[in-house]
ZAMARGU-4260 file (C-alpha; in steps of 0.2 Angstrom, whole numbers, plus 5000, padded with zeros to 4 digits):
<rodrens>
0) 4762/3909/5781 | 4768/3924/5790 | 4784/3935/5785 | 4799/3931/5796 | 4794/3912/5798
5) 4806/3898/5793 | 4800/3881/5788 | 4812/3864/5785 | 4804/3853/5770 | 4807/3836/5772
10) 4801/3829/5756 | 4803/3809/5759 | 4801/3800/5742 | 4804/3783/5736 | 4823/3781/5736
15) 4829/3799/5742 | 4826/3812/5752 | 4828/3832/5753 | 4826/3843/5766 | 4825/3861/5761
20) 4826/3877/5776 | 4815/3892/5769 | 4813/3909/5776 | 4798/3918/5771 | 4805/3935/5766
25) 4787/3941/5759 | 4770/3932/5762 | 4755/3944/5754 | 4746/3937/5741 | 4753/3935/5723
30) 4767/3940/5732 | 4777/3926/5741 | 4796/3926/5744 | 4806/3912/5749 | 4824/3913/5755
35) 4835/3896/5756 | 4844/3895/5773 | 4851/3878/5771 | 4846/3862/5761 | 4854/3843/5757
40) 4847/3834/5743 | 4847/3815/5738 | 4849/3805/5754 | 4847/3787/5752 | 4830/3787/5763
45) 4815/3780/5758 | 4800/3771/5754 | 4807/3758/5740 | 4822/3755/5753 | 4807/3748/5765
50) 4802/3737/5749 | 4822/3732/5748 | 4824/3726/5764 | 4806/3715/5764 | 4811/3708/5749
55) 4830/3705/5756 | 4818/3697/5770 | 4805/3685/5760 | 4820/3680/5749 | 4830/3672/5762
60) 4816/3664/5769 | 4810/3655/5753 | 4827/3649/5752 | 4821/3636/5763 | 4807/3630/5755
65) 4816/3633/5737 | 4814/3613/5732 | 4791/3617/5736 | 4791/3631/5723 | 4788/3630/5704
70) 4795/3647/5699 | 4811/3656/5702 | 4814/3663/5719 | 4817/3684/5712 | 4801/3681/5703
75) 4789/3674/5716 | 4796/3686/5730 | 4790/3701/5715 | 4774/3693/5714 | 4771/3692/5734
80) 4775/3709/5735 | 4760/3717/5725 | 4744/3721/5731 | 4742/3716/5750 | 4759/3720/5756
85) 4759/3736/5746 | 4740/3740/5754 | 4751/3734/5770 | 4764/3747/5770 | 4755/3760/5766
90) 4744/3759/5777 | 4754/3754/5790 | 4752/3764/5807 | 4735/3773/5803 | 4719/3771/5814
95) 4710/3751/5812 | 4725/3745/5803 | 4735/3739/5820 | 4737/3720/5812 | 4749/3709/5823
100) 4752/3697/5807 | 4750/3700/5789 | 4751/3682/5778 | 4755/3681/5763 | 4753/3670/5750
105) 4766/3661/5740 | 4759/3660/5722 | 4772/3646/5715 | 4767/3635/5728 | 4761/3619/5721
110) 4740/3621/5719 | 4731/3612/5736 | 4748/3608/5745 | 4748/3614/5761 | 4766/3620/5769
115) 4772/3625/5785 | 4790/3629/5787 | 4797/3636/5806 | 4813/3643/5798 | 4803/3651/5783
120) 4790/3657/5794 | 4776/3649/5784 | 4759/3645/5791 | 4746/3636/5780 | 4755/3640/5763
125) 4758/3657/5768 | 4770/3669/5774 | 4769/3678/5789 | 4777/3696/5790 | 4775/3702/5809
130) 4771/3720/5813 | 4785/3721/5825 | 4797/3715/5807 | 4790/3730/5797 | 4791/3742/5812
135) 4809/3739/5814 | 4811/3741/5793 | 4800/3756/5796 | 4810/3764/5811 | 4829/3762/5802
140) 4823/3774/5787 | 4814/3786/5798 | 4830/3787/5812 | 4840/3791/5798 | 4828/3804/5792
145) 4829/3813/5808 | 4847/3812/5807 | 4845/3822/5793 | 4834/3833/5798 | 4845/3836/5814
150) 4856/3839/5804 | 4849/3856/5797 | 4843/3860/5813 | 4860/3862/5819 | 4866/3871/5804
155) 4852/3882/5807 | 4857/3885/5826 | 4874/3889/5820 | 4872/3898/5805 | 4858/3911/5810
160) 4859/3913/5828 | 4842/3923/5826 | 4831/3911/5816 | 4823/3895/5823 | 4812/3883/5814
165) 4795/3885/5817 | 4786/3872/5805 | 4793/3856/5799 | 4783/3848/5782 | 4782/3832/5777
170) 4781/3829/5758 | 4782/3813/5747 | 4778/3796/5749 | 4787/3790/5762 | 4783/3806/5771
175) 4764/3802/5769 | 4764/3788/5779 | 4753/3788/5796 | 4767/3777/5806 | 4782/3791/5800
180) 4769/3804/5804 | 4767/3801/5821 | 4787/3795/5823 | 4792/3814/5819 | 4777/3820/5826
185) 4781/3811/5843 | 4802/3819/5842 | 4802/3836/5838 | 4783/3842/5843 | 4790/3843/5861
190) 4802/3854/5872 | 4806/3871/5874 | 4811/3872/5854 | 4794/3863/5848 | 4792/3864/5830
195) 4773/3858/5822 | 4773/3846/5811 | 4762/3850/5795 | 4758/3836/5781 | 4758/3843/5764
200) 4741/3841/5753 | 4743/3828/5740 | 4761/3824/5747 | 4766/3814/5733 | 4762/3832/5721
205) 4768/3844/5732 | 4783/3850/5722 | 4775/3850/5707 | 4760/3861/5715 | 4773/3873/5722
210) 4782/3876/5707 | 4765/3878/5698 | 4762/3891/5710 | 4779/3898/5708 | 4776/3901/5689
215) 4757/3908/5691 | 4763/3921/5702 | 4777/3926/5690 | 4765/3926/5677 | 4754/3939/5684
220) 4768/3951/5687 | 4773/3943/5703 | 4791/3942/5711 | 4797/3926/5710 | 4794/3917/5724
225) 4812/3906/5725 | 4821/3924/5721 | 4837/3917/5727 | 4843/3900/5721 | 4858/3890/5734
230) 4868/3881/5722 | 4868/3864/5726 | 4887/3862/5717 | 4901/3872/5709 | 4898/3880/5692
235) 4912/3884/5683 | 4920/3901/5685 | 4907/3909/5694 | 4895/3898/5703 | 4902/3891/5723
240) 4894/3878/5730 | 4883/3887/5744 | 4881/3901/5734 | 4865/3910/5734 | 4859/3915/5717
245) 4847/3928/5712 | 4834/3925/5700 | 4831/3941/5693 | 4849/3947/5689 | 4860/3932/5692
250) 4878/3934/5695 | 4894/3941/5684 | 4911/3944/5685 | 4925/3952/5672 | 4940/3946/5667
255) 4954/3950/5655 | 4961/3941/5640 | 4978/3942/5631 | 4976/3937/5612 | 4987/3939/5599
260) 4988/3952/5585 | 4978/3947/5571 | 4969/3936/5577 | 4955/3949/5586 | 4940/3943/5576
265) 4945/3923/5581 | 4933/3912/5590 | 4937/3912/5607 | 4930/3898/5616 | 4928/3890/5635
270) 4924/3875/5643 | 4912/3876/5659 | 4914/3862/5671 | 4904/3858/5688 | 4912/3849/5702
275) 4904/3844/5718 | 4922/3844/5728 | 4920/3856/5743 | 4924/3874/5738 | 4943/3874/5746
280) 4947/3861/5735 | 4940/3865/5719 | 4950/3858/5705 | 4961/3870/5692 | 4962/3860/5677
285) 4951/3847/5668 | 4965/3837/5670 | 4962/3836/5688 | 4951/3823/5699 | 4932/3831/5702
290) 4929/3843/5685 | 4916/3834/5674 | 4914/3845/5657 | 4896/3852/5658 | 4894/3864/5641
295) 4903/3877/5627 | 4903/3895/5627 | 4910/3902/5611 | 4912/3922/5607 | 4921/3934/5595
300) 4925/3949/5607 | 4921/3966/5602 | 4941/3977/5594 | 4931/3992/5604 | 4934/3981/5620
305) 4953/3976/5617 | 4966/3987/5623 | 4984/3985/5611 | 4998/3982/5625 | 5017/3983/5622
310) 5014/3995/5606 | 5027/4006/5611 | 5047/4004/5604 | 5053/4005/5621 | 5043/3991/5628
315) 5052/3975/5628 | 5038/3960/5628 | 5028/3954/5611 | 5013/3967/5606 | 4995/3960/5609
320) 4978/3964/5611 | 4970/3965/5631 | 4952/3961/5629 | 4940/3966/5642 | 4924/3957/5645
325) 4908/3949/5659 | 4906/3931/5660 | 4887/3933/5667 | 4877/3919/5674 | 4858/3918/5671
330) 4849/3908/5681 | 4831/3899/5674 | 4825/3881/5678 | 4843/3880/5676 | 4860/3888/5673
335) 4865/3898/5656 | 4881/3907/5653 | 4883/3924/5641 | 4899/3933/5638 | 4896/3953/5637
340) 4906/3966/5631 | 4901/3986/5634 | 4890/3984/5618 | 4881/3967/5623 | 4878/3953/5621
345) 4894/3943/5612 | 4894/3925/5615 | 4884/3911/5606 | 4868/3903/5614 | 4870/3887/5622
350) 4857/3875/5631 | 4852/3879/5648 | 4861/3867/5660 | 4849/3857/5670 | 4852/3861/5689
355) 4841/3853/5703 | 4840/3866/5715 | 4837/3855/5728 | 4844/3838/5723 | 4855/3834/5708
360) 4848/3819/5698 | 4855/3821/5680 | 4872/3818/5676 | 4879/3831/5668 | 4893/3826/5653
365) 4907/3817/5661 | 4926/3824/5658 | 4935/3822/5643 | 4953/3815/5645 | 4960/3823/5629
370) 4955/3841/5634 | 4966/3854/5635 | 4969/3859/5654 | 4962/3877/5656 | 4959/3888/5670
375) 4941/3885/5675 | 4939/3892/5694 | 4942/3910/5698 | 4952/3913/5715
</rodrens>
């Protein structure tokens, strides 16, 4: 890797895939610095989609044969789908494996019966899956993929007029595959804009190797490599969608409260929500469509911070207390939220929130109904 050089990770798994735009900002050793540029996460592309529509396939042809077989259809279509057809997939499109006809057998077929069926596409007992069928299943997920990938070309293009994508890795186990391989290979390794297509090692272990990395670096004093974190959704008062996070000091902003006298040393406590609404239409309230509840933050604000209002006889509105304070955002694996007052630290610990930085896999705590509706994004 060389300072300056942007790479798009395509990381194809079994029922998603995520592509991520990286800038190298820093390449010596021990010293790597990635910078996110654009990214999409959990796109419905990949290997156990092929699996889908092969069974969908094998199914509707058993259908006509149905009265032959001794066991339920669901089960015997699971059961002709292990061992050869998997061996058949995967190794589907690499050199010596050019097979015009892969047959499988039917294992609730009745012992030494023979059966040939046109409309099942049976030969001898078996059933025959043509090249040409699973080149066709094969070619719907990776058009798709390029769809994607296009995508965050173009945002590229747009959005930093003087980057351009110089390599493009394929990661995961639909990425490993020799046929996609030579698909993506064949589309972008062309043209005035070619972009090299690299395989990761071990694809299937590529994200777990990189954040291995990520953490040995850091541990011997290191920056840390992913030292600006996109957010992949809107975090309640602070975190946009979009938003570029650094890892090293996160992100704050202060705000003002109005408490009543007597009632400074109270708990004062706030919900944060997430919502993956596009950022000019984030909701207001809980009450409203698209905030799901994520966690607590609970604090007793320092008197030293408060400021008394209305304490003079000439001034007309009620006398109360104007406390001044950070809501700061700390950014881990995942999120964590801390109230600060000039003196530190005041608000309780809470557990991190889980974030997946590239694609968001966890439901977070969905919205409770009775909450009160509360302010939760700042304009």
């Amino acid at each position: 890797m060389k300072r300056g050089e942007v790479y798009l990770v395509c990381d194809a798994g079994g029922g998603t895939t995520d592509l991520n735009v990286l800038k190298v900002e820093a390449a010596a050793k021990d010293r790597m610095e990635l910078v996110p540029l654009s990214w999409t996460e959990g796109e419905a592309v990949g290997s156990t989609l092929i699996d889908w529509k092969i069974r969908m396939l094998i199914k509707e042809r058993l259908s006509h044969v149905k009265h032959y077989l001794t066991a339920d259809i669901d089960s015997t279509v699971s059961a002709m789908m292990q061992d050869k057809f998997e061996r058949f997939k995967c190794s589907f499109g690499s050199v010596g494996m050019d097979v015009p006809k892969l047959f499988l057998p039917i294992p609730s077929l009745p012992h030494g019966g023979v059966v040939d069926s046109e409309d099942a596409r049976i030969e001898d007992s078996k059933m025959v899956i043509t090249r040409e069928e699973l080149r066709a299943v094969f070619d719907d997920q990776i058009d798709k993929m390029c769809s994607i990938v296009d995508g965050q070309l173009k945002i590229v293009e747009e959005n930093y007029a003087t980057e351009s994508v110089s390599y493009l890795i394929l990661s995961g186990g639909l990425g490993s595959s020799s046929y996609v391989q030579s698909r993506i290979k064949a589309k972008y390794e062309w043209g005035a804009r070619a972009i090299k297509v690299l395989l990761a090692d071990e694809p299937q272990l590529a994200v777990v190797h990189g954040l291995v990395l990520s953490r040995i670096q850091s541990r011997r004093g290191g920056p840390e490599m992913y030292s600006l974190r996109m957010c992949p959704v809107s975090f309640g008062i602070i975190c946009r969608e979009g938003q570029v996070i650094r890892a090293a000091t996160g992100v704050s902003e202060s705000y003002r409260l109005k408490l009543d006298m007597g009632k400074e040393k109270e708990p004062w406590r706030t919900r944060v929500v997430m919502s993956t609404l596009p950022v000019d239409r984030l909701p207001r309230s809980l009450k409203w469509e698209g905030a799901q509840n994520v966690c607590g933050v609970e604090t007793i604000l320092n008197p030293r911070d408060m400021k008394r209002k209305n304490r003079h006889w000439y001034d007309i509105g009620k006398e109360y207390n104007r406390a001044d304070f950070e809501v700061r955002v700390l950014v881990g694996t995942g999120l964590r939220y801390e109230i600060w007052s000039k003196d530190g630290i005041r608000s309780r610990e809470h557990d991190e929130i889980e974030v997946d930085w590239q694609t968001i896999e966890n439901q977070l705590s969905q919205r409770n109904a009775d909450e009160a509706g509360l302010g939760i994004y700042r304009s």
